[in-house]
Kinemage of the C-alpha trace (Angstrom):
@kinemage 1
@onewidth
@group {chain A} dominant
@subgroup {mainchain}
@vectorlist {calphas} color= white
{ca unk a 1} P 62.225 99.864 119.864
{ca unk a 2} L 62.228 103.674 118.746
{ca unk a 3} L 65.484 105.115 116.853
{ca unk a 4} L 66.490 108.587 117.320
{ca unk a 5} L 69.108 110.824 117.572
{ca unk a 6} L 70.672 111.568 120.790
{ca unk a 7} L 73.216 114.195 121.801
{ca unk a 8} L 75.445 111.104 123.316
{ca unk a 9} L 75.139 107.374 124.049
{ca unk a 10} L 73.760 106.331 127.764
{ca unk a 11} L 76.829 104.384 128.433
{ca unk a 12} L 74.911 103.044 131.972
{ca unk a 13} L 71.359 101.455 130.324
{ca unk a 14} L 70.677 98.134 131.801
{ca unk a 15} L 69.491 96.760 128.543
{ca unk a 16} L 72.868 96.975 127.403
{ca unk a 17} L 74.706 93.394 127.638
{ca unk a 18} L 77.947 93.855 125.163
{ca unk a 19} L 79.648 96.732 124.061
{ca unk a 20} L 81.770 96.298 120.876
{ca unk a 21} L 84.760 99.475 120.109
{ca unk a 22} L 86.643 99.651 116.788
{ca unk a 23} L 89.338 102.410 115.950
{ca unk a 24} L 90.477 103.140 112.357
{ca unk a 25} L 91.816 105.618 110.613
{ca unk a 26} L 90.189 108.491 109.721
{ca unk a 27} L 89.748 107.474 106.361
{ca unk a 28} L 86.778 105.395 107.223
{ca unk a 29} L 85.070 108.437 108.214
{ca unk a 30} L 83.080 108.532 105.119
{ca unk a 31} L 81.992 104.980 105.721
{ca unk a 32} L 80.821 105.913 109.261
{ca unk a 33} L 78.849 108.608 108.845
{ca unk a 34} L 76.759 106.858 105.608
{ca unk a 35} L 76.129 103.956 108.517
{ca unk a 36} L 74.579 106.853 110.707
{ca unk a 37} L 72.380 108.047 107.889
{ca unk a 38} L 71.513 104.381 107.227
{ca unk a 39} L 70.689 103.394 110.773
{ca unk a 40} L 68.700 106.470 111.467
{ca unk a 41} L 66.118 105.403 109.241
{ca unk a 42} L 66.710 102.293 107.898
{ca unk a 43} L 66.413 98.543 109.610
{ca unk a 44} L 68.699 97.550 112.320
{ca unk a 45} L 70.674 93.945 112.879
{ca unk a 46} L 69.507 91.963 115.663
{ca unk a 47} L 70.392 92.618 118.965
{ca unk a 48} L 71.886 96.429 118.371
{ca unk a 49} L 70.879 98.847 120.664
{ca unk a 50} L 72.768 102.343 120.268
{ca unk a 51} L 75.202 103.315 117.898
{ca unk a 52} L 77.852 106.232 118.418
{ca unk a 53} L 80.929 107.181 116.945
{ca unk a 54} L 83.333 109.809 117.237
{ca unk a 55} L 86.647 111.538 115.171
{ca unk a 56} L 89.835 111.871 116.911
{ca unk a 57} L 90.528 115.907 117.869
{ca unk a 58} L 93.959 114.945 116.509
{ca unk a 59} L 92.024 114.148 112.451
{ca unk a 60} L 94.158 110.364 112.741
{ca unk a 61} L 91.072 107.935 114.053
{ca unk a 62} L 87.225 107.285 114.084
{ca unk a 63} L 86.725 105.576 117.019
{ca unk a 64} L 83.123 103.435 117.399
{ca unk a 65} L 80.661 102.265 120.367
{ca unk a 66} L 78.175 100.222 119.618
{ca unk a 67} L 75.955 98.661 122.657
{ca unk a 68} L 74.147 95.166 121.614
{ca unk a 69} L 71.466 93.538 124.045
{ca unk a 70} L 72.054 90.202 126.240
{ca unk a 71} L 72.668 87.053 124.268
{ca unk a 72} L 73.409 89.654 120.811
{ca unk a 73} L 77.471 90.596 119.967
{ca unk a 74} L 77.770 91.989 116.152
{ca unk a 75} L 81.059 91.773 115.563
{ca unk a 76} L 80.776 90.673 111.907
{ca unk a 77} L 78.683 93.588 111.431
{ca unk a 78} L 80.891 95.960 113.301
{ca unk a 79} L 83.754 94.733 111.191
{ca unk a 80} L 81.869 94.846 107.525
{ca unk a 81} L 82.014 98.757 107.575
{ca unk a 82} L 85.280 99.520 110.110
{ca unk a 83} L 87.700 96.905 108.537
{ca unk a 84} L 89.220 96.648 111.800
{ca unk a 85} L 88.125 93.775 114.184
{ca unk a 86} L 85.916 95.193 117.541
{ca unk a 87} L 87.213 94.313 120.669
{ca unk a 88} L 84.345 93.299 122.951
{ca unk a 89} L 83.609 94.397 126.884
{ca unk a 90} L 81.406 94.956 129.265
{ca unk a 91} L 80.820 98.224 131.519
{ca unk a 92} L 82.130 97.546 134.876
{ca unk a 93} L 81.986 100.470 137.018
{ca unk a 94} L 80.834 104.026 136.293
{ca unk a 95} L 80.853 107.468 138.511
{ca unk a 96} L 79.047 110.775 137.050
{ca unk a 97} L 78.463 114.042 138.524
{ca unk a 98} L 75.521 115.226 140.430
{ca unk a 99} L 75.329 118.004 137.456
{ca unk a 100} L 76.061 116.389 133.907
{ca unk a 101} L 76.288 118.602 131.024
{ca unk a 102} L 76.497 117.798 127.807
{ca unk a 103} L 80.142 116.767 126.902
{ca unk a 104} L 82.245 118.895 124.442
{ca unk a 105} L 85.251 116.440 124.462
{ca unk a 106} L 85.320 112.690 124.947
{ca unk a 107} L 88.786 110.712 126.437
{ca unk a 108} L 88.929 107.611 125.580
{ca unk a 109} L 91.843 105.479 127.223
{ca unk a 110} L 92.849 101.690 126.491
{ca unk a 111} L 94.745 99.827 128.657
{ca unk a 112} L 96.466 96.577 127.873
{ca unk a 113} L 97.920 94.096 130.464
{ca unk a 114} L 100.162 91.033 129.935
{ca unk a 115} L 98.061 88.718 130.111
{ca unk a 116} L 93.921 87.724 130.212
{ca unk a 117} L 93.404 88.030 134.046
{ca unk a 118} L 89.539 89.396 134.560
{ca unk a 119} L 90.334 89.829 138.287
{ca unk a 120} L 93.258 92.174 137.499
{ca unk a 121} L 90.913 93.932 135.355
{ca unk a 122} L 88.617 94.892 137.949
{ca unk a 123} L 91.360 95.383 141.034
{ca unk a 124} L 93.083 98.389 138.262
{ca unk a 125} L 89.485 99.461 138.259
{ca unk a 126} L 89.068 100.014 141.602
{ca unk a 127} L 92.388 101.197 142.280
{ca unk a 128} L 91.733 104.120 139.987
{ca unk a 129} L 88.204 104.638 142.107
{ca unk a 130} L 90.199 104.998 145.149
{ca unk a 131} L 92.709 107.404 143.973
{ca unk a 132} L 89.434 109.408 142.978
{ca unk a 133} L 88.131 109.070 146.283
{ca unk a 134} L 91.491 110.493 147.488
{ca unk a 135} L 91.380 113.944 145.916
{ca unk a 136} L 90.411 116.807 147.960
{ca unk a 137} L 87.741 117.892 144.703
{ca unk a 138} L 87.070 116.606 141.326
{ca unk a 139} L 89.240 117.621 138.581
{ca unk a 140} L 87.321 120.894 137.235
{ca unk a 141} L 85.284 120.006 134.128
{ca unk a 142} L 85.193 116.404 134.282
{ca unk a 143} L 81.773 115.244 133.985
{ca unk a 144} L 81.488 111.326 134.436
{ca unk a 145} L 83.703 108.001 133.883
{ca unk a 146} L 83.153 104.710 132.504
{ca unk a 147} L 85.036 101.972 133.191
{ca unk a 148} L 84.684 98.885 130.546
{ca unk a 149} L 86.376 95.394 130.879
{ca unk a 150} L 87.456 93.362 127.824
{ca unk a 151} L 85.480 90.076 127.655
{ca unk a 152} L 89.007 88.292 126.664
{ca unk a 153} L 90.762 89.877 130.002
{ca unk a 154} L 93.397 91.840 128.965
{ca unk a 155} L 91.885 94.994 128.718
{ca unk a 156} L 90.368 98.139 130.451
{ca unk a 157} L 88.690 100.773 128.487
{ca unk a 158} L 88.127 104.370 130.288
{ca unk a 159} L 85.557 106.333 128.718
{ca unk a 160} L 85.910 109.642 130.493
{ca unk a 161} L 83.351 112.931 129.233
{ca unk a 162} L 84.465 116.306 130.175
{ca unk a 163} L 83.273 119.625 129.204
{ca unk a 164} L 85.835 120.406 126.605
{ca unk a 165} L 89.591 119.407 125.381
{ca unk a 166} L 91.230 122.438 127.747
{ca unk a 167} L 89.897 121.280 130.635
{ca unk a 168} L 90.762 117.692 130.216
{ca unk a 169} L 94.221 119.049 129.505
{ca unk a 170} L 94.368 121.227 132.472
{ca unk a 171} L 93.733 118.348 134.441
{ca unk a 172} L 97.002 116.777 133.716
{ca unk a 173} L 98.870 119.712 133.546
{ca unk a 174} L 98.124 120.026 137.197
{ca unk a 175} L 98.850 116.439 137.942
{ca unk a 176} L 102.543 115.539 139.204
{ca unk a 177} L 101.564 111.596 138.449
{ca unk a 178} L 100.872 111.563 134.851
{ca unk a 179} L 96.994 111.456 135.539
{ca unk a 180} L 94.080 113.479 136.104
{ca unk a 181} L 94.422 113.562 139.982
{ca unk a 182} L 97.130 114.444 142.496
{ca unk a 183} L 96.297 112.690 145.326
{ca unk a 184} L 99.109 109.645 146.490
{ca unk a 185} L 96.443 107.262 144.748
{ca unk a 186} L 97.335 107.887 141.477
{ca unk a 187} L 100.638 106.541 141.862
{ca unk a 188} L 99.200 103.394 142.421
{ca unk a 189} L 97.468 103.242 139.197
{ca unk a 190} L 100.333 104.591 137.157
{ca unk a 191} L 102.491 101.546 138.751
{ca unk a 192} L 99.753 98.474 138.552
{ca unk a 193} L 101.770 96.058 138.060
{ca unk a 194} L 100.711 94.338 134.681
{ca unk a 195} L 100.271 97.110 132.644
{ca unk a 196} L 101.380 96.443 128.967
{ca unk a 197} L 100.465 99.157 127.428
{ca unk a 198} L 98.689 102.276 128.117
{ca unk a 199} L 97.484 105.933 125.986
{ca unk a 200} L 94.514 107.999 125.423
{ca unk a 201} L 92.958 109.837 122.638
{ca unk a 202} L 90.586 113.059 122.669
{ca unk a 203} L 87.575 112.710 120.194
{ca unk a 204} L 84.655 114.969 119.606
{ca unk a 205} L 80.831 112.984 118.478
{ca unk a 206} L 80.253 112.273 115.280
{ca unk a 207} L 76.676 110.964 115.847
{ca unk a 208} L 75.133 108.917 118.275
{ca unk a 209} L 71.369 106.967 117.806
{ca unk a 210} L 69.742 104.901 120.321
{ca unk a 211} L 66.847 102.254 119.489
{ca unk a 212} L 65.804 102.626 123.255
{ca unk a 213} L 62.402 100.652 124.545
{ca unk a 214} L 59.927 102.458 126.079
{ca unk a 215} L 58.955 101.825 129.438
{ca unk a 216} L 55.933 99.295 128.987
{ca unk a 217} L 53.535 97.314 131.167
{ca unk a 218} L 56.094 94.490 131.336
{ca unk a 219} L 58.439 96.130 132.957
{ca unk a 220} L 57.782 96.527 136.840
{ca unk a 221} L 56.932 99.744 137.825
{ca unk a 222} L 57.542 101.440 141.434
{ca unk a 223} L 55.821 104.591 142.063
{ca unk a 224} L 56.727 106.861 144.521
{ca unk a 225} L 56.837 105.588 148.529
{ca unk a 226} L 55.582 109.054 149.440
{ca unk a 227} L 51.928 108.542 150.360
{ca unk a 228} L 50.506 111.374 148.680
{ca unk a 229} L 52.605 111.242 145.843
{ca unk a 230} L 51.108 107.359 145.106
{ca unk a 231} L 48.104 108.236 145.544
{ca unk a 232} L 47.977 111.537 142.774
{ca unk a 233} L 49.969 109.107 140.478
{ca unk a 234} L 47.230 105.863 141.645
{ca unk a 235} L 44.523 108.492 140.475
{ca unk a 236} L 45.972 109.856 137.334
{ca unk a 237} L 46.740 106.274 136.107
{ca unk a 238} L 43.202 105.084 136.689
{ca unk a 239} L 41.548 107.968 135.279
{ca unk a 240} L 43.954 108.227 132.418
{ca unk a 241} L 44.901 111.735 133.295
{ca unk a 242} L 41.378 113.105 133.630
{ca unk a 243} L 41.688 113.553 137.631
{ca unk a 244} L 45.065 114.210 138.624
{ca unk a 245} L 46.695 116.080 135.479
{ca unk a 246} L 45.633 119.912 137.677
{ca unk a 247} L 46.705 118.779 141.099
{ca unk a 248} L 45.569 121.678 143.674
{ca unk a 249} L 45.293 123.642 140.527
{ca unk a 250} L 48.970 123.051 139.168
{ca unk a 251} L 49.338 121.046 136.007
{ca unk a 252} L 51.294 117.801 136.351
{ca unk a 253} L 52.891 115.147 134.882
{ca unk a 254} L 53.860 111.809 135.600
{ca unk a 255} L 58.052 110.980 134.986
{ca unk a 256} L 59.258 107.171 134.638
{ca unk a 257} L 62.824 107.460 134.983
{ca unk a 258} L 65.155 103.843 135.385
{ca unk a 259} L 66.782 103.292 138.601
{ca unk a 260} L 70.435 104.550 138.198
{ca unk a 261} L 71.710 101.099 140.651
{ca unk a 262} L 68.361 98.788 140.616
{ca unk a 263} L 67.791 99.158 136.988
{ca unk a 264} L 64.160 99.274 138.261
{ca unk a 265} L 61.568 101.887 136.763
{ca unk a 266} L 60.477 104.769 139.285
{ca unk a 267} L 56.962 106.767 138.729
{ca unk a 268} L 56.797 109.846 140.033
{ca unk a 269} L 54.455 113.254 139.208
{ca unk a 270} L 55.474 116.005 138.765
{ca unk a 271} L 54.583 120.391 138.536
{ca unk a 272} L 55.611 121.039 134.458
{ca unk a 273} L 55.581 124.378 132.632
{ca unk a 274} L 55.987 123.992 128.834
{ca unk a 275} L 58.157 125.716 126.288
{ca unk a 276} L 57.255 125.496 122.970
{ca unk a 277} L 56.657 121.514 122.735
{ca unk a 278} L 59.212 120.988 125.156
{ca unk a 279} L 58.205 119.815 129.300
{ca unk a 280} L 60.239 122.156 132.134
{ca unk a 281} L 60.202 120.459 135.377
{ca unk a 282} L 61.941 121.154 138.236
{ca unk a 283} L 64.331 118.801 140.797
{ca unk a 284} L 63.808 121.114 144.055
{ca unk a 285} L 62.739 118.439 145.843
{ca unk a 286} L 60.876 121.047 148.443
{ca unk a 287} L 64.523 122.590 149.020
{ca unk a 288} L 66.700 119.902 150.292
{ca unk a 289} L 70.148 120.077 150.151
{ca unk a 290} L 70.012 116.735 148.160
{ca unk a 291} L 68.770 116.286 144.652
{ca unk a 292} L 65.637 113.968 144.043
{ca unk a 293} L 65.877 110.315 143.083
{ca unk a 294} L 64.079 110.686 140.053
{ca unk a 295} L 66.640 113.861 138.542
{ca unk a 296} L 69.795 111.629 139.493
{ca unk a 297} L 68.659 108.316 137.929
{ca unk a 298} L 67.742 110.534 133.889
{ca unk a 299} L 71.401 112.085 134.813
{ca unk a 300} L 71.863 107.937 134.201
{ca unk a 301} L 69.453 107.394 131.501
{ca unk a 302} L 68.358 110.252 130.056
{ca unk a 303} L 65.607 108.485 128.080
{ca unk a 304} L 62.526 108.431 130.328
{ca unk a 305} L 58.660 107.959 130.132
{ca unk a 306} L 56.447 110.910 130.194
{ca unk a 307} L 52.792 111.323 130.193
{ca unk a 308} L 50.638 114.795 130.031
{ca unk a 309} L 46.923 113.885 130.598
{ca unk a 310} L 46.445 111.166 128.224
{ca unk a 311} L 49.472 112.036 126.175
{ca unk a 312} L 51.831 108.724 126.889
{ca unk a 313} L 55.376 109.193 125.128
{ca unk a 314} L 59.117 108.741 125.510
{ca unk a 315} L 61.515 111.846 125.906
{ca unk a 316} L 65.049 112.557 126.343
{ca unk a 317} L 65.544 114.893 129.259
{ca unk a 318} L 68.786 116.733 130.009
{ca unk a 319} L 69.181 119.709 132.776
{ca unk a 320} L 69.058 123.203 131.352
{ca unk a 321} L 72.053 125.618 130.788
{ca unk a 322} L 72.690 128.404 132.885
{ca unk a 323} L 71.333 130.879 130.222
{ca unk a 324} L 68.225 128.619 129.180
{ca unk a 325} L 67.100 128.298 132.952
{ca unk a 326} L 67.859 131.809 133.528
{ca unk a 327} L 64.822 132.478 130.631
{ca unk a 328} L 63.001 129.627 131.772
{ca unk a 329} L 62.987 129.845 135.984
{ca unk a 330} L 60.685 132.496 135.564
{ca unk a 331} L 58.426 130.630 133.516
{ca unk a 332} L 58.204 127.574 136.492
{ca unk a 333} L 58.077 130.148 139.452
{ca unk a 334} L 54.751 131.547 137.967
{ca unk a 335} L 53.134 128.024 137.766
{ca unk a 336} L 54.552 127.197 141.679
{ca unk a 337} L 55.849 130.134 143.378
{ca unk a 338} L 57.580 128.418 146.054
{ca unk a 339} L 60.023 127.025 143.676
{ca unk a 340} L 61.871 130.575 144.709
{ca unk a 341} L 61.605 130.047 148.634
{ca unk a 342} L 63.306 126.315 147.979
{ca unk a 343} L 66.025 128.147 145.652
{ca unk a 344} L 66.524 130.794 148.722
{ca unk a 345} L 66.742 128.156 151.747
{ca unk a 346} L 69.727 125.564 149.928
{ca unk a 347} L 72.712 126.027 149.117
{ca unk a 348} L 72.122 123.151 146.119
{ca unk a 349} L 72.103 124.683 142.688
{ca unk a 350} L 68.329 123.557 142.159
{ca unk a 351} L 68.135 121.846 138.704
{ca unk a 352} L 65.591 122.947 135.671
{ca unk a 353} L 65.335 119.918 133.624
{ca unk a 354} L 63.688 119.966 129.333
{ca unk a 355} L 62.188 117.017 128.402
{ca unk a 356} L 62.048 116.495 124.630
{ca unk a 357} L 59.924 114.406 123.101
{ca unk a 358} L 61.444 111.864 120.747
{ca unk a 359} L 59.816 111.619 117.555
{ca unk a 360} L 58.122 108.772 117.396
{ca unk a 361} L 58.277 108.085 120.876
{ca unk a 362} L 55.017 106.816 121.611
{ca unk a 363} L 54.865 104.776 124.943
C-alpha cells in the first residue's frame, strides 16, 4: 500500500468496500488536520484505505470520508478523533463528466427517510438519475455525482463536485423545483414519498490521502484488443522496455488504468513527452469523436500504473488545464505531429493528460 497526498478522494475505486462520514463542528478542525499530518506519514489501522476531509464554506462543520476495504469498518477509530459517531454506506451509483476537473467546491447532501427500507434507497437513487437524464444539458459546472446508501437503510448521501460554490449556486437559482435541474423529473425527487429529512452543505478540501495498491502481478491484466497495440505492449513487457520503449522512433509508455465498470486493469502504450519529471500523454485516440477507454476509466481512478523503459511506478494522472496544455500541446505535436491533424478533423476537445509520479510509488 503507498500513502500520498491526493488533490481529492477516488470516490469510485473498487477496493473500496465501506465508506464511513462524520460531521462535527468546526471546532474539531484542529483535531482533523493533526490526523492528516499523522496519517501521511505515520502507520495506518487495518483495513483504511483513503482518508479525506473537508470544512464547511459556511466555518460551522468538518465533514469526514474515510473509505475502508471489504471485511474492514473503523468506526471506533473514526469516532476516537470526531466525537461524533460515523454513519456507514456504501457507493451505489455514480455519473462523472467526460472532462473532470479538479473540484473547487464539494456538495454534500444527506437524506433521511422514515424508516430503514434499502429498496427505497436505491428507487430515490434512480429517480434522481432519471430526472438527470431528462435535462436538455448538464447543469454548467457540475463535474460528477456520487450516490452512497446507508448500510442501516434510512439514508442517501449525494456527494456532488462542481467547479466552484457560484456555479453550484447558479444551478439552483435557475431551477423552479428546488434542485439542480429543471426538467419535470425533479419534481419527482423533491416529492419521494418517504423523505424525512433533507439539506445540503458546501465544503471546500481540507486534505485528502490515499494508501492505494499498485497494480501487481496478482491482479489480472488485459492489454489492449488492438492487434498491434498487444503486440508493442507483448514486446516491451518481455524485453523489459529494451524493444518497444522507441516505437517507429517515438518514445512510449505503457498506462495500466482500472476499468471504470469491470473494475478490471487495462494495459495500453502509449506516445509520452515529458515535462520536468512529469509524463504528457495524449487521449486523441487517432481523432475520433469519442475519447479512449483508457482516458475515461483514470477520469475514474486517477491512480494508474506507469512504466518508462524499465522504470515501473504508480502515478496520479489528471487532464491538463486550458493554460497548461496550451504550453504543453506544442511540446506533444513535436514528438507526433499528427496529434494536430486529429485536433483539426473532431469536434472533441482532445485531452492532454500529466501523470505524476507518486513518491514512493514503486510498482
Amino acid at each position: 500500500m503507498i500513502a500520498s497526498r491526493s488533490r481529492l478522494p477516488d470516490i469510485t475505486r473498487p477496493d473500496a468496500s465501506t465508506v464511513l462520514v462524520t460531521e462535527s463542528p468546526a471546532h474539531q478542525r484542529v483535531a482533523v488536520e493533526e490526523l492528516l499530518a499523522e496519517l501521511e506519514h505515520g502507520p495506518w489501522p487495518k483495513g483504511l484505505i483513503s482518508f479525506s476531509a473537508f470544512s464547511s464554506n459556511d466555518g460551522e462543520m468538518v465533514l469526514t470520508y474515510t473509505q475502508w476495504a471489504s471485511g474492514e469498518s473503523g468506526h471506533e477509530f473514526v469516532a476516537g478523533f470526531t466525537d461524533a459517531e460515523p454513519i456507514e454506506y456504501r457507493l451505489y451509483r455514480s455519473q462523472v463528466g467526460p472532462d473532470r476537473p479538479v473540484p473547487g467546491c464539494t456538495v454534500i447532501l444527506d437524506v433521511e427517510f422514515d424508516g430503514p427500507d434499502h429498496q427505497r434507497q436505491q428507487r430515490w437513487v434512480d429517480t434522481v438519475f432519471e430526472a438527470m437524464a431528462e435535462e436538455a444539458e448538464p447543469a454548467p459546472g457540475g463535474i460528477s455525482g456520487h450516490f452512497h446508501v446507508s448500510t442501516d437503510g434510512t439514508r442517501v448521501l449525494p456527494y456532488a463536485e462542481w467547479t466552484d460554490e457560484q456555479a453550484h449556486r447558479d444551478a439552483l437559482e435557475r431551477s423552479d423545483k428546488g434542485m439542480v435541474g429543471s426538467a419535470s423529473g425533479w419534481e419527482r425527487v423533491r416529492d419521494f414519498p418517504g423523505v424525512k429529512s433533507g439539506g445540503f452543505r458546501r465544503y471546500s478540501m481540507l486534505g485528502s490521502l490515499s494508501a492505494a495498491p499498485a497494480p501487481s502481478e496478482v491482479d489480472e491484466i488485459r492489454d489492449s484488443p488492438t492487434g498491434w497495440v498487444a503486440d508493442h505492449v507483448r514486446a516491451y513487457l518481455e524485453s523489459d522496455g529494451e524493444n518497444g520503449h522507441l516505437y517507429q522512433g517515438w518514445p512510449s509508455l505503457l498506462l495500466t488504468t482500472r476499468g471504470r465498470k469491470s473494475g478490471v486493469l487495462r494495459r495500453t502504450a502509449l506516445i509520452y513527452g515529458q515535462d520536468g519529471d512529469r509524463y504528457l500523454v495524449v487521449g486523441s485516440n487517432a481523432g475520433s469523436p469519442r475519447h479512449p477507454g483508457w482516458y475515461l476509466n483514470l477520469l475514474a481512478s486517477p491512480d494508474v500504473a506507469v512504466q518508462v523503459g524499465s522504470d515501473k511506478f504508480t502515478a496520479r494522472a489528471r487532464t491538463a488545464t486550458a493554460e497548461e496544455k496550451r504550453l504543453l500541446w506544442k511540446r506533444m505535436t513535436s514528438i507526433f505531429p499528427l496529434y494536430d491533424t486529429y485536433r483539426d478533423q473532431t469536434d472533441r476537445d482532445i485531452p492532454l493528460v500529466i501523470l505524476e509520479r507518486i513518491i514512493g510509488g514503486t510498482e
